[in-house]
N, C-alpha and C positions, 0 to 999 in steps of 0.2 A: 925338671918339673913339668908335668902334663899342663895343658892350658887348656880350659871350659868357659866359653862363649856362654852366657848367662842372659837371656834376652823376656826383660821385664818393665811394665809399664810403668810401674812406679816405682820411685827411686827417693833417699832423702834430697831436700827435708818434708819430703809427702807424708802425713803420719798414717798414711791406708796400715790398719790392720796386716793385709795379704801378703806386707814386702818384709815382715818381721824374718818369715821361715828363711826366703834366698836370702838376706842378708846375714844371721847366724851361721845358715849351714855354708856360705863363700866364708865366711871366718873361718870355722869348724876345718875345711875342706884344704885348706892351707897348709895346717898341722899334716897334712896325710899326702902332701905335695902334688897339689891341684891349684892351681893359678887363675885365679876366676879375670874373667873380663865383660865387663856388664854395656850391654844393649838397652837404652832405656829412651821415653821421652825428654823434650825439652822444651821447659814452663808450663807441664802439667796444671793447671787451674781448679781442680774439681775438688782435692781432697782436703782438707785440712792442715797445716803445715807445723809438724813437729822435729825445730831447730836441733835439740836434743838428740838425733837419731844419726846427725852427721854426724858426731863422734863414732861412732863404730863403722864409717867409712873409712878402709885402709888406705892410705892417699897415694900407696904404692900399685892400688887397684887401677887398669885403667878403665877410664869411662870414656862411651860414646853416645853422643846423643844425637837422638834425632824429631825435628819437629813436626807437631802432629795436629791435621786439621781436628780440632775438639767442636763437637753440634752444639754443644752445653751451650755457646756462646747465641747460637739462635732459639733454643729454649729458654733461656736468659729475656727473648725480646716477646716469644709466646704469650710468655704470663707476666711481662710487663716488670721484670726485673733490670736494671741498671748494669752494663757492661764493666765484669768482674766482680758484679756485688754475690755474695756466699750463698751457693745453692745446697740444699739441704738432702742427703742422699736417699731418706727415709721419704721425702715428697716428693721425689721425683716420680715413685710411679706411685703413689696412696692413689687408692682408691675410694678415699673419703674426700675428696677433691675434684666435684661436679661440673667445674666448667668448662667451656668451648676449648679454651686454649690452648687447657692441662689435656682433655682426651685428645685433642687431634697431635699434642706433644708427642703423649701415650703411644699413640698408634705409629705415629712415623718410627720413634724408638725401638718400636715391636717387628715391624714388618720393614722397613727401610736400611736399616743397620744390622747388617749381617755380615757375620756372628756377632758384632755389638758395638756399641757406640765409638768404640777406639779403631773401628775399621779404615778410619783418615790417615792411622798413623802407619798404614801397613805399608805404602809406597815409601813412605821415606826413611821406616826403620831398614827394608830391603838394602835400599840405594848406601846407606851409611855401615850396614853389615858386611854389603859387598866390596865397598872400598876397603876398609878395616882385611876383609879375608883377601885380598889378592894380594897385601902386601906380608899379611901374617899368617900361621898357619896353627890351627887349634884342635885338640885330637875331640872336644864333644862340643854339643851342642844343649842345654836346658833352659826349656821357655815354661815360663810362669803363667799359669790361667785359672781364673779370667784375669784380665779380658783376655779370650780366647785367639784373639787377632794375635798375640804372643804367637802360636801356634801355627798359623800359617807364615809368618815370619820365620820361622824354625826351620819350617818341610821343606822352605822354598831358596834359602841361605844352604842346607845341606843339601838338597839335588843339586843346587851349580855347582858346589865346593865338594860332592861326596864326602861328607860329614856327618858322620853316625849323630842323632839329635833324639831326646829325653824330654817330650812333651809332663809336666808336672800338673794334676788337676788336682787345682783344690777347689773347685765346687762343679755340679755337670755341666754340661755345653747347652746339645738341644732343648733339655728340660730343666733348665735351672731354677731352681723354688721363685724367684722373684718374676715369674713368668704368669704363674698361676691369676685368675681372677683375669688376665688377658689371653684376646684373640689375636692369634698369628697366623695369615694366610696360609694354602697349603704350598703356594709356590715359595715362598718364605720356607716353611717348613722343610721344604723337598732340597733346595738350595742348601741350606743349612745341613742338613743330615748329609749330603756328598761334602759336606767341607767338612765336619765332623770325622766321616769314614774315612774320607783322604789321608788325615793328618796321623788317624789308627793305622790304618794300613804302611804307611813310608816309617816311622817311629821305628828305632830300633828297638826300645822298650818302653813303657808306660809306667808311671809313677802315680798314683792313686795317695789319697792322704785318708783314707779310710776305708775299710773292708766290705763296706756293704756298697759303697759306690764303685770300688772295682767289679764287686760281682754282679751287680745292676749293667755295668759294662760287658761283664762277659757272656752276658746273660743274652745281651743287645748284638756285641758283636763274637761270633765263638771263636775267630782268628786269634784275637789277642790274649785268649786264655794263658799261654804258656811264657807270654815277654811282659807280663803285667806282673806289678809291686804295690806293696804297700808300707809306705812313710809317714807316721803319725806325724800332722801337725805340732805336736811336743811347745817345748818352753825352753827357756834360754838358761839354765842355772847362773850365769855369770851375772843375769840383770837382776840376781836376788841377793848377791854378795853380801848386799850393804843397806838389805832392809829385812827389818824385822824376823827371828826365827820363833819366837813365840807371842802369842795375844798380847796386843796392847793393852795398856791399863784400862778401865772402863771410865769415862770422866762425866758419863751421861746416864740417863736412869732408863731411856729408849732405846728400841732394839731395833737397829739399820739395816736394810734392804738393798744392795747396789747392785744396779744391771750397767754393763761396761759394752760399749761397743753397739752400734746402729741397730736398732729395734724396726719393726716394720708392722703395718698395718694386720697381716696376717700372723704376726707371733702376738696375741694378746693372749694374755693370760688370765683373764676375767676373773675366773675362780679364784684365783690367789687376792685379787683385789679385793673381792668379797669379802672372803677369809679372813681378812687385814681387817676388813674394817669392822666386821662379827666381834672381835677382840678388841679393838678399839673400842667399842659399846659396851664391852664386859670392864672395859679398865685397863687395859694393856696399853703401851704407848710405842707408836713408831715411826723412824720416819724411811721414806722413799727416796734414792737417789738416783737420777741416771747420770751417764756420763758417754754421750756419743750424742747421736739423732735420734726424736722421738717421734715417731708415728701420729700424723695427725689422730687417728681412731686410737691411739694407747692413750693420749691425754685425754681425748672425749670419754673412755670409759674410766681412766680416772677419774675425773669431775662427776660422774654419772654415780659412783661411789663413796660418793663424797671425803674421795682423798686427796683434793689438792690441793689443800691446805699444808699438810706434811708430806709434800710430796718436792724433791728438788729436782730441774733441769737443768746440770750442771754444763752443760756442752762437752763439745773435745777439750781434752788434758793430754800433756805431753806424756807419755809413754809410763817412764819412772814415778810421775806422782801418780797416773791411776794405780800402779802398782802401789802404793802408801795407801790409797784411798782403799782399796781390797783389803787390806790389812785393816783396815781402821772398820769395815762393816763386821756384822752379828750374820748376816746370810749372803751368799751371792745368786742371783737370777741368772740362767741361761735358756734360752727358748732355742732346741733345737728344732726345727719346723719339719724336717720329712726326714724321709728313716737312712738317705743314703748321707747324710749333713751330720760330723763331728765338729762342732762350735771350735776354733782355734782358742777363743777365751777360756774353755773347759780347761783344757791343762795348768793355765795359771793359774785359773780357780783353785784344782787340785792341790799344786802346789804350796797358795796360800793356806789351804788348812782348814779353810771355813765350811761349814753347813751350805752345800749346793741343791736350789732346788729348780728341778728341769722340768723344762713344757715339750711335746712334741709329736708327732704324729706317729705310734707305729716308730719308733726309733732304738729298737734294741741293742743296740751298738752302744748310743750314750746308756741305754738303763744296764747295759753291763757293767762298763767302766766306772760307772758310780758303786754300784754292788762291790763289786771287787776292790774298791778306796774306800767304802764304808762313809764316806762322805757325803752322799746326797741322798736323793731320792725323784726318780722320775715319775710325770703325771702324763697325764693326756691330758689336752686342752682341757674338758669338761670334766674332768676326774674333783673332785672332793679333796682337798689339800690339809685338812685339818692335824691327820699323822705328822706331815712334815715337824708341823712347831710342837708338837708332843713328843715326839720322839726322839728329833736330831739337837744333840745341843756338842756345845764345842768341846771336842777331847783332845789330848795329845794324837799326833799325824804322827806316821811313819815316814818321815822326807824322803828312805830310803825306797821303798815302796812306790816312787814316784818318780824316782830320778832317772828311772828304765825311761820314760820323756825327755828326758833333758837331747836336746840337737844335738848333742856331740856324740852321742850315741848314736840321733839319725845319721849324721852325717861321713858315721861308719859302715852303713848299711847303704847308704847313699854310694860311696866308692868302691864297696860288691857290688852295683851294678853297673856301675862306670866301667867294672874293670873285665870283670866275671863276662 
């Protein structure tokens, strides 16, 4: 059996969204005799902790960890938060957030931490990668980004070891959406884009989780045209075994709204708010739920709407129940923000079967995928949303029509590139 070096920041029981893909596809990968061995931190602090998630740790996996200086800890004392008390991921960098503390935070995160804030953990993922490879010998290498500092741990593990290594993006490096509304020096900038181009150029091939951000890439660098891939982010079919294949009974007379997964300042969706509450005036009833972090500016323009009354801030939920909880909504919310960004929660949206309605800049890619599932409809921010609730109501899903998603599939196409 081949062995794959898998070197990832987040690991269970972290409930980060980003660790769902390597973990499914290190299961998936198994079946196709590929022996994952996972590169991770140790006492990650930042994300939320969803216990649930160790179960699909194979305990015949090995792990190594290594511990990683986190800044979180002195932005923690910035704005006057209590050491390990729960930082919120959507207000770290909000922009509706005025004072002294939060922009000088802002600014060292922006221009000091490069490629990004887990740049502490890149010395000692090294030091723990290279003990591990001098005693053992593994034919790949794939690192998970962001954080991108994944990546230079890859480049720098495979030139000592001569180990072919599989940088994975699933969202971009220099220009990542949560960038926007901040300024980054140009020396920042300039540093950045050679560690960016490094890690392209050494790659033996590149792994992209969406089409338009590959070619935004190829666009940017023309070398990697011909060793670049594309692996949809997908969904797990195994985590749906045991919930739900058709609409639950309805036990309420309101029609539920759930947006799943960290929201931010710049994905409002204002018009939909509107909309919401235009109906609510007419006689309609609804209620609003999120389930992640919510943007200081999404709750002020809820209130500004006057929806926060039926409006719920569920926080994070382990994995499985927001999966129940999607099932149990009338519509799901996904704000894809710029056009090279496929939302991971899209596919399980998919999946679940429900009426999706998408916010986004210019994103053809998600207004395809909805087209083609017949399940949504994409807007642009300032677009008029009224068709949505006129038009899409809940019909029988073709599961099969979606199952082309499912990881196990990726993680077919994942080992043509491993191999090929």
């Amino acid at each position: 059996m081949k062995k794959v070096l898998f070197i990832t920041y987040y690991w269970p029981p972290s409930g980060k969204a980003s660790l769902h893909w390597p973990l499914d596809i290190m299961t998936h990968l198994q079946k196709f005799d590929w022996q994952p061995i996972i590169l991770t931190t140790k006492d990650e602090t930042f994300t939320e902790k969803d216990e649930s998630l160790l179960a699909k740790v194979n305990p015949d996996w090995k792990v190594i960890r290594a511990k990683a200086i986190e800044p979180f800890n002195l932005y923690r004392k910035l704005i006057g938060k209590k050491p390990g008390e729960k930082l919120i991921a959507s207000e770290t960098i909000s922009t509706a957030n005025k004072s002294l503390a939060h922009k000088i935070s802002v600014w060292i995160r922006m221009n000091l931490f490069i490629p990004d804030a887990r740049i502490g953990w890149y010395f000692p993922a090294v030091r723990a990668g290279r003990k591990f490879l001098e005693k053992e010998k593994v034919d790949a290498i794939i690192s998970i980004g962001p954080p991108h500092t994944t990546h230079l741990v890859a480049k720098k593990l495979s030139s000592e070891f001569d180990i072919a290594y599989f940088p994975v993006f699933i969202d971009p490096w220099v220009d990542i959406s949560y960038y926007r509304n901040f300024r980054r020096s140009r020396i920042t900038l300039m540093i950045d884009n050679n560690l960016e181009k490094s890690v392209l150029e050494k790659a033996k091939k590149i792994i992209f989780v969406t089409e338009s951000m590959k070619a935004d890439y190829v666009n940017k660098y023309s070398f990697i045209k011909d060793k670049s891939f594309v692996l949809y982010w997908g969904y797990n079919e195994d985590d749906f075994k045991c919930l739900p294949l058709n609409p639950l009974p309805k036990e309420v007379d309101f029609k539920t709204i759930v947006h799943a997964g960290n929201i931010f300042d710049y994905q409002n969706p204002e018009m939909l708010w509107k909309e919401i509450k235009r109906r609510i005036d007419l006689g309609e009833k609804f209620r609003i739920k999120f389930f992640g972090t919510v943007a200081p500016l999404i709750k002020t323009s809820i209130k500004e709407n006057g929806l926060e009354e039926i409006t719920d801030y569920c926080g994070f939920l382990p994995y499985h129940q927001m999966l129940n909880e999607l099932f149990k909504a009338d519509y799901l919310l996904v704000c894809a923000t710029e056009k090279r960004h496929v939302p991971g929660k899209l596919f399980e949206y998919l999946r679940v079967g429900k009426p999706i309605i998408a916010f986004g800049d210019d994103n053809e890619e998600v207004r395809e995928i909805l087209r083609n599932s017949g399940l949504g409809i994409y807007f642009r921010y300032y677009e008029d949303v009224k068709k949505f609730f006129d038009v899409l109501t809940e019909d029988e899903v073709s599961i099969e029509s979606i199952k082309k998603f499912d990881r196990k599939e990726v993680a077919k196409d994942l080992v043509k590139i491993l191999t090929n």
